[in-house]
MDTraj code that builds the backbone (N, CA, C; nanometers):
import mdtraj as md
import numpy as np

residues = "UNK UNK UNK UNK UNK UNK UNK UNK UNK UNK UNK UNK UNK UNK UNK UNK UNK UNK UNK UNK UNK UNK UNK UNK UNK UNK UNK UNK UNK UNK UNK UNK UNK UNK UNK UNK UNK UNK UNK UNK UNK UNK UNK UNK UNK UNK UNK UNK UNK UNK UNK UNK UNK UNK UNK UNK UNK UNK UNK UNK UNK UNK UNK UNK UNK UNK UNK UNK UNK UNK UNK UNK UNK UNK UNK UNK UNK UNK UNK UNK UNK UNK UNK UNK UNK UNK UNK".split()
xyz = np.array([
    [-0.4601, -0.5465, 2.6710],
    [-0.4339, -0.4064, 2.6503],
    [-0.5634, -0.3393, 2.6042],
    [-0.5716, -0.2061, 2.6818],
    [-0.6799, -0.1649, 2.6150],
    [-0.6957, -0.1079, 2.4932],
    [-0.7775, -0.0436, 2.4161],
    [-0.8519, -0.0004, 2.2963],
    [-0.8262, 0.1656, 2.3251],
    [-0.7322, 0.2509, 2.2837],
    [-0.7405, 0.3806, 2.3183],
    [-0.8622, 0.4550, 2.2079],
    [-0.9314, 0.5367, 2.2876],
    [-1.0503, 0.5953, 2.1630],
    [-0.9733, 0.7255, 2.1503],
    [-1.0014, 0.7671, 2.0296],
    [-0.9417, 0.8966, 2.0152],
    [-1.1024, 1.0315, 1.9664],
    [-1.0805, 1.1209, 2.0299],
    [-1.2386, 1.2157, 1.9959],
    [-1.2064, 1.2117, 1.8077],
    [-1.3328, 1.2805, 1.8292],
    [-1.3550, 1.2437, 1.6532],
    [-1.2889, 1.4024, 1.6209],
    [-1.2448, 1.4803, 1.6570],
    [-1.2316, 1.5982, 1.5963],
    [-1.0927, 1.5847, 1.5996],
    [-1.0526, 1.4886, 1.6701],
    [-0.8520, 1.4483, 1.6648],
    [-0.8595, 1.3603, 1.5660],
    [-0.9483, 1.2699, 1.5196],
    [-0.9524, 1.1794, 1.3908],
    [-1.0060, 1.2666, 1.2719],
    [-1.0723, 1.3259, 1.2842],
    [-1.0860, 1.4339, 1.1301],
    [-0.9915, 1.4860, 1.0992],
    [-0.9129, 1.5836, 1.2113],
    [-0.7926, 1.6400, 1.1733],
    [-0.6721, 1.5721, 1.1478],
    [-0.6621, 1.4675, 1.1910],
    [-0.5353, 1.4013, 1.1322],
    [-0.5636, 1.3120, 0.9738],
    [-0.6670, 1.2868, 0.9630],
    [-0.7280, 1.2422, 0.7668],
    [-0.6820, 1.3524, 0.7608],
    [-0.7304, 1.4995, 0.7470],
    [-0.7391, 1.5675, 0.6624],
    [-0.6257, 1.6223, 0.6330],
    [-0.5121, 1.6059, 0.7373],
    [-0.4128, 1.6500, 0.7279],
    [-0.3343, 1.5497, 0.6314],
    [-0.3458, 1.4217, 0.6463],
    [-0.2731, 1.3406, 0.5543],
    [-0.3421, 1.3548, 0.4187],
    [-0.4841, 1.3755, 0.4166],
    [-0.4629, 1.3815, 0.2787],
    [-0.4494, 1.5593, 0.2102],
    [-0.3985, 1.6113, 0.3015],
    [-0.3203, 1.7521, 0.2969],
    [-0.2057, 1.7297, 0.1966],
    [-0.1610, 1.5714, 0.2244],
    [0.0056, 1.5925, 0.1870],
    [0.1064, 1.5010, 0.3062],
    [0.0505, 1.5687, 0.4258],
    [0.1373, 1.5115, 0.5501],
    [0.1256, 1.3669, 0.5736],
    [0.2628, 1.3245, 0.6259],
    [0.3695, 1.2241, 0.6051],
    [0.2330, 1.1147, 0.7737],
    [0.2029, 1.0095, 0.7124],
    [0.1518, 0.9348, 0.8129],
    [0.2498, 0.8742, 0.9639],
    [0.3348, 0.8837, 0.9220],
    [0.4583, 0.8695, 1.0436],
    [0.4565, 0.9430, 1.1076],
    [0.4641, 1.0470, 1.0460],
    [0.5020, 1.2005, 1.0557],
    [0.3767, 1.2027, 1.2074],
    [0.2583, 1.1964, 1.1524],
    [0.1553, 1.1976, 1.2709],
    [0.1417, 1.1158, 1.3509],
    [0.1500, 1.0261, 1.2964],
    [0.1545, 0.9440, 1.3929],
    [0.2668, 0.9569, 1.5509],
    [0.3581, 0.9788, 1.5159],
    [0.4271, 1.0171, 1.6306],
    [0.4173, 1.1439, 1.6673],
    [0.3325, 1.2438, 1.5816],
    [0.3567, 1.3479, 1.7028],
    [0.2290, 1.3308, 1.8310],
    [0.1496, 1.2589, 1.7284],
    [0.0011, 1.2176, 1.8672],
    [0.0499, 1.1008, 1.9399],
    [0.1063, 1.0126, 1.8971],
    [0.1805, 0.9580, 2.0256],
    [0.0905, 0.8089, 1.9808],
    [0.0423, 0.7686, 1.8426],
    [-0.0347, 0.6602, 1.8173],
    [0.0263, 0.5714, 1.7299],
    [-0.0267, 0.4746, 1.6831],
    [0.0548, 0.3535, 1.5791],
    [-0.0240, 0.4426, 1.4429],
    [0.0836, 0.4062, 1.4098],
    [0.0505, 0.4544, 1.2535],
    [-0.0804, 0.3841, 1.1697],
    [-0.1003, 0.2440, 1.2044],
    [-0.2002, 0.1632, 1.1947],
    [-0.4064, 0.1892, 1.2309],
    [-0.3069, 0.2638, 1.3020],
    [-0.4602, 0.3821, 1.3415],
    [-0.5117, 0.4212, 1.2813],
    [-0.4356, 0.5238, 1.2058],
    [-0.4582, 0.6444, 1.0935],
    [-0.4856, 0.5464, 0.9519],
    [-0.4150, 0.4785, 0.9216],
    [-0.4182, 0.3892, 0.7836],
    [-0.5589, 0.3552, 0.7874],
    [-0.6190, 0.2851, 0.9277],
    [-0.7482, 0.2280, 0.9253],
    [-0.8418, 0.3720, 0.9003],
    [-0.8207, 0.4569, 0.9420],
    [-0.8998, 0.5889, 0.9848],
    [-0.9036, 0.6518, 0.7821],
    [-0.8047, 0.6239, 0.7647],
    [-0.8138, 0.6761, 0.6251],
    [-0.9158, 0.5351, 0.5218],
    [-0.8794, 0.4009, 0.5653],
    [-0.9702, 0.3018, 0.5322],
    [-1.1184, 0.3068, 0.5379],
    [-1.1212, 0.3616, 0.6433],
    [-1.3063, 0.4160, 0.6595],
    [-1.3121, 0.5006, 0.6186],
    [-1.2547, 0.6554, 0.6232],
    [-1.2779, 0.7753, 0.5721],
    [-1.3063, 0.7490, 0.3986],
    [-1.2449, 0.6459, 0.3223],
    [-1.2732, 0.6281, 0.1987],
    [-1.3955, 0.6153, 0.1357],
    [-1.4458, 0.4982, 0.2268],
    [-1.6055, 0.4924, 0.1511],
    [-1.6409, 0.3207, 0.1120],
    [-1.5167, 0.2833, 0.0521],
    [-1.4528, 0.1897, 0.0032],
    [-1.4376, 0.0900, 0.0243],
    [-1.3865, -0.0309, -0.0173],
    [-1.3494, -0.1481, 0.0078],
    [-1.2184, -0.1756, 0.0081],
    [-1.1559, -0.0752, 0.0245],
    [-0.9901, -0.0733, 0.0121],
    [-0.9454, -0.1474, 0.1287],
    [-0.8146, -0.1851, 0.0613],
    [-0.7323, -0.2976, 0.1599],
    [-0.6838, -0.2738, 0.2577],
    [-0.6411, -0.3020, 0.3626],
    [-0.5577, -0.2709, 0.4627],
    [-0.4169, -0.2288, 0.3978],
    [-0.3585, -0.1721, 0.4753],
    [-0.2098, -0.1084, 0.4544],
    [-0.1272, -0.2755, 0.4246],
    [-0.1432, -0.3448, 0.5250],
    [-0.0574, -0.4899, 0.5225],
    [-0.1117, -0.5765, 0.3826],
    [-0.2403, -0.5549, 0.3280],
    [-0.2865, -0.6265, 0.2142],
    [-0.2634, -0.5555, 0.0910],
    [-0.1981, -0.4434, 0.1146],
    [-0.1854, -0.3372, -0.0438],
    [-0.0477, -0.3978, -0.0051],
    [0.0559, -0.4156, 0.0958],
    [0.2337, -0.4008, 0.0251],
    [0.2363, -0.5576, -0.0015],
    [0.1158, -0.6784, 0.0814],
    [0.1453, -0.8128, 0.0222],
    [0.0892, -0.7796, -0.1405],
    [-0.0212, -0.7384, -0.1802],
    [-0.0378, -0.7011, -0.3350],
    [0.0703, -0.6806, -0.4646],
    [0.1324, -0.5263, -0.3560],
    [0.2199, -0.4660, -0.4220],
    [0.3404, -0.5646, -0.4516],
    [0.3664, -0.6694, -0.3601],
    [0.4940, -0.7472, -0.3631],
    [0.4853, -0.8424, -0.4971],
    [0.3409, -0.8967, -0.4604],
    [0.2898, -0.9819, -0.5675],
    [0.3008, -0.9347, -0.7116],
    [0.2859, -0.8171, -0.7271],
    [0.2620, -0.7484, -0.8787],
    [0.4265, -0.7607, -0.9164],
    [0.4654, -0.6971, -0.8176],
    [0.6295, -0.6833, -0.8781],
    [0.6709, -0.8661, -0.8882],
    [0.6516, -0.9055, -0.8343],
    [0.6861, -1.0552, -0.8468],
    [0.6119, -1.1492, -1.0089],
    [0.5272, -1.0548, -1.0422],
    [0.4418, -1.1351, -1.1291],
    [0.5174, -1.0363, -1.2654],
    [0.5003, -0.9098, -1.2279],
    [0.6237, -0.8908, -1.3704],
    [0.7294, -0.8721, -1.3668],
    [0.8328, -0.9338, -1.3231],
    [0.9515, -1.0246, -1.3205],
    [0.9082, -1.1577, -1.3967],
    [0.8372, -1.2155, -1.3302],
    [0.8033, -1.3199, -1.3783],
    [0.7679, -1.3107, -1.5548],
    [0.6834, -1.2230, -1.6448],
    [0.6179, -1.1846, -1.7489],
    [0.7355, -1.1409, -1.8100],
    [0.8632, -1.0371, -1.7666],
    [0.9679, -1.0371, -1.8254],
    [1.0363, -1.1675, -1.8634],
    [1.0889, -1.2269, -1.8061],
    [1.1584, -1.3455, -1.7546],
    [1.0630, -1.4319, -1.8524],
    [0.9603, -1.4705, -1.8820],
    [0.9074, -1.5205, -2.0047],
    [0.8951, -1.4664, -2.0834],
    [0.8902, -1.3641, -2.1096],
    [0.9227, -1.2919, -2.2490],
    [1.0359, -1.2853, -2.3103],
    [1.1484, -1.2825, -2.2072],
    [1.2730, -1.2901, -2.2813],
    [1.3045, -1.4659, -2.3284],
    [1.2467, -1.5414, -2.2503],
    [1.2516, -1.7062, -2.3163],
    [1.2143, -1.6693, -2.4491],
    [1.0952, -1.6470, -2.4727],
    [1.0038, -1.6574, -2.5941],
    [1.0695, -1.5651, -2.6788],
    [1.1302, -1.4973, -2.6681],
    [1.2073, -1.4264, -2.7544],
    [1.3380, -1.5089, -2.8163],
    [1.3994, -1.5122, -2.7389],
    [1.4994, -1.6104, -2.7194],
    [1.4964, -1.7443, -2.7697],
    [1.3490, -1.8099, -2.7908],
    [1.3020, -1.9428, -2.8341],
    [1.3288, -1.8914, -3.0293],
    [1.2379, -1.7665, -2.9624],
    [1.1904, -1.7276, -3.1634],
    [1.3352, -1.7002, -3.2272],
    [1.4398, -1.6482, -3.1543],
    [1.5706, -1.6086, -3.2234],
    [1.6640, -1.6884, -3.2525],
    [1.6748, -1.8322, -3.1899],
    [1.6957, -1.9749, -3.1892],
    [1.6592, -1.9901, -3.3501],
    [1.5404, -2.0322, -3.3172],
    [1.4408, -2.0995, -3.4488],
    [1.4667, -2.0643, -3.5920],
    [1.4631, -1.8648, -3.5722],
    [1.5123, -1.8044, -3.7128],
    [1.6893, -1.8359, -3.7434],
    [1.7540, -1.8531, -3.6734],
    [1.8996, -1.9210, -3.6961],
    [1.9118, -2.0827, -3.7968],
    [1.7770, -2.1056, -3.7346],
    [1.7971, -2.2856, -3.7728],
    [1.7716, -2.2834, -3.9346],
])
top = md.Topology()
chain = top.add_chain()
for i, resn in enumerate(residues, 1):
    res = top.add_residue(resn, chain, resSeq=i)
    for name in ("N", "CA", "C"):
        top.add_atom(name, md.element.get_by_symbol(name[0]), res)
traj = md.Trajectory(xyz[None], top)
């Protein structure tokens, strides 16, 4: 499959519009492109070393998974200490 190029004045205007506010779906389908486009297009437009869209929600999954986890030992250790003061 090929590589569709898009002109650069259809890639400025759609950054600027998302970071307007407007919904990346939202553009993405009205230009008729993967949303994956624009995510990358906003990835370069940054400057940055920022993650891909697919490496920020595996992140994001991770964080929520890690405090669950930090709750879930905190309430042991609580639970250990409220034990102990009984004894």
């Amino acid at each position: 499959m090929a590589v569709k190029r898009y002109p650069r004045k259809v890639r400025d205007e759609i950054v600027a519009r998302v970071k307007a506010g407007e919904k990346v779906m939202d553009l993405a389908n009205q230009y008729g492109m993967s949303d994956r486009v624009i995510y990358n297009w906003l990835r370069d437009d940054s400057g940055d070393e920022s993650p891909s869209y697919s490496k920020y929600n595996k992140l994001k999954k991770e964080n929520e998974q890690l405090k669950w986890l930090v709750g879930e030992l905190s309430l042991k250790i609580t639970r250990g200490e409220k034990d102990r003061d009984r004894n």
